[in-house]
VOROSE-949546 format. One record per residue (C-alpha): residue in one letter; y, z, x; residue number from 1. Coordinates in nm, 2 decimals. Layout:
N
a, Y, Z, X, NUM
...
//
This chain:
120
x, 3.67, -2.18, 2.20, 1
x, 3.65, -2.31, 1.83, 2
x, 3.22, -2.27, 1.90, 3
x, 3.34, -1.94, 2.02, 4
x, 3.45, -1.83, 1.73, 5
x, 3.24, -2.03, 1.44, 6
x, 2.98, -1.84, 1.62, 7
x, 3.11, -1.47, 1.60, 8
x, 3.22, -1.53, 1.24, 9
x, 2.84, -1.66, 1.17, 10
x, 2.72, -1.31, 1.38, 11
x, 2.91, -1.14, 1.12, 12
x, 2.76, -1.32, 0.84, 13
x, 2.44, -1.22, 0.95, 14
x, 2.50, -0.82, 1.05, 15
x, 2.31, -0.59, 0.81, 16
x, 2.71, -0.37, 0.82, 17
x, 2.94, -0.62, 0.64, 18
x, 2.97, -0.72, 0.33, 19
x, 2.87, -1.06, 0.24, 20
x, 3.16, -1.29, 0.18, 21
x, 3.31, -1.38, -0.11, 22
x, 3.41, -1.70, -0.04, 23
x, 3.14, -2.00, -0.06, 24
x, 3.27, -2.20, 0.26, 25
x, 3.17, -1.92, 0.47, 26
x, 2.85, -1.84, 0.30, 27
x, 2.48, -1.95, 0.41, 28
x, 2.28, -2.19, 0.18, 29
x, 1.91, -2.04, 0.22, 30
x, 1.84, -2.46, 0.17, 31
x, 1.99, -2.54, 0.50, 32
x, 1.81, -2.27, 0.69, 33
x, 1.42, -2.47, 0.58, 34
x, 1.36, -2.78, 0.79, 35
x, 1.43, -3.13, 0.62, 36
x, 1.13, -3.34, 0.47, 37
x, 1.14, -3.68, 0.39, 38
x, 1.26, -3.74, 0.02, 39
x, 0.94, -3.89, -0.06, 40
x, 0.73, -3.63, -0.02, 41
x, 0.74, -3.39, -0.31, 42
x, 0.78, -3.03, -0.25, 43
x, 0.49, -2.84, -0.25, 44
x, 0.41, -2.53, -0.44, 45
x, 0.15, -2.29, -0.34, 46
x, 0.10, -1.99, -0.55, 47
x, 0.05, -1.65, -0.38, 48
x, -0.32, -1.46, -0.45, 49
x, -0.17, -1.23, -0.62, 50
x, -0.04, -1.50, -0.89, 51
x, -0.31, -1.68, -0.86, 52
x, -0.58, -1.45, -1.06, 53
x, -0.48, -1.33, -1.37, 54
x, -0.42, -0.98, -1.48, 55
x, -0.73, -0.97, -1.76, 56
x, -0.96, -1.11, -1.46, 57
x, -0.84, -0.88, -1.16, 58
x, -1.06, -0.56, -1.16, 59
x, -0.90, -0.24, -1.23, 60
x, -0.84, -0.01, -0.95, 61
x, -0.97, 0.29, -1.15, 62
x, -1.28, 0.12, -1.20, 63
x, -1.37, 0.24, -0.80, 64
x, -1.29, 0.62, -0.92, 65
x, -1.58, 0.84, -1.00, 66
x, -1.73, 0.93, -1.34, 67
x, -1.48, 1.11, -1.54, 68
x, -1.77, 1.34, -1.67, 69
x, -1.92, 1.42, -1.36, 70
x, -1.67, 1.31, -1.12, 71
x, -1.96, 1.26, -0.88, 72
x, -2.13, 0.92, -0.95, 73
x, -1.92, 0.59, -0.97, 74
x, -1.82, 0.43, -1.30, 75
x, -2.14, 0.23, -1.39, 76
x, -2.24, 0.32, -1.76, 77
x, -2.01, 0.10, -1.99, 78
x, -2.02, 0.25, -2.30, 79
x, -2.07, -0.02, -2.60, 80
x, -1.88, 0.01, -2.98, 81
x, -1.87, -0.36, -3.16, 82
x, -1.75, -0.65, -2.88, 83
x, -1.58, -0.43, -2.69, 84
x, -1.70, -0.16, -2.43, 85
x, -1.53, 0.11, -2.24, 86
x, -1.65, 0.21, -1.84, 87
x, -1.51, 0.53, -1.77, 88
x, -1.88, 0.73, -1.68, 89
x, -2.17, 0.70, -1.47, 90
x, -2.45, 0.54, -1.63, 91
x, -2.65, 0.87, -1.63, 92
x, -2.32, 1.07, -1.85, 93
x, -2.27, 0.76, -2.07, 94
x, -2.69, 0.79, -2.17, 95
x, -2.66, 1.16, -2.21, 96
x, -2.36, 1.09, -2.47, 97
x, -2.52, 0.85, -2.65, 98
x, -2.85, 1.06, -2.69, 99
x, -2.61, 1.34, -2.82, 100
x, -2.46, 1.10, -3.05, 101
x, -2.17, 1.18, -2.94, 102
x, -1.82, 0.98, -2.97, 103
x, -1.70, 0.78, -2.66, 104
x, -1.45, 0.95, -2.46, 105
x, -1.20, 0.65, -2.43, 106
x, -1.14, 0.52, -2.80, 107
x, -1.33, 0.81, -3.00, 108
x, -1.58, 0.51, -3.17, 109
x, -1.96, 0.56, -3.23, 110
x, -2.16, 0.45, -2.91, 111
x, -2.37, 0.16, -2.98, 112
x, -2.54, 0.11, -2.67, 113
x, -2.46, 0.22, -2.29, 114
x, -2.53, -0.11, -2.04, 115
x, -2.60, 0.00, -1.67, 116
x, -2.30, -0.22, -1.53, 117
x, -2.31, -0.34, -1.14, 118
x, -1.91, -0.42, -1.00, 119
x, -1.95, -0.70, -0.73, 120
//
């Protein structure tokens, strides 16, 4: 009878209704829930993808919308201005800008050059 009732008090630990308990006795250790290793093996850590690539390397997700010019062709132009370049338009708007002399729509800087980019 004393299984009996460890166990009902460990269903209601575990019931989405209650409360957790306050008191540590009664409480869970998420450590005792993982499978023992040996002590000589050390834990191993293994980074999720996500953590894995770094923000400045992972490719944008507005880089896959369409030209904001034309709205019709994808993002291939990047538009040039010192070390630094902006892709925002299709190759074919980012030309017709730069033959215009025009300013680039992103930062407002002189275009430099426009360099037909391919996203792999």
């Amino acid at each position: 009878q004393d299984l009996l009732s460890s166990a009902s008090s460990q269903d209601k630990l575990l019931t989405s209704d209650s409360q957790p308990s306050s008191s540590s006795s009664s409480s869970i250790d998420s450590q005792e829930l993982l499978p023992s290793s040996p002590a000589s093996a050390p834990p191993v850590f293994v980074p999720e993808l996500e953590h894995s690539v770094s923000e400045e390397w992972r490719l944008p997700e507005l880089c896959l919308d369409p030209c904001l010019i034309c709205q019709s062709r994808p993002k291939n132009g990047c538009i040039v201005h010192g070390r630094t370049g902006h892709l925002i338009s299709c190759y074919v708007c980012a030309r017709k800008l730069k033959k215009r002399n025009k300013l680039c729509p992103a930062c407002r800087l002189p275009i430099q050059c426009v360099i037909l980019t391919y996203l792999c």
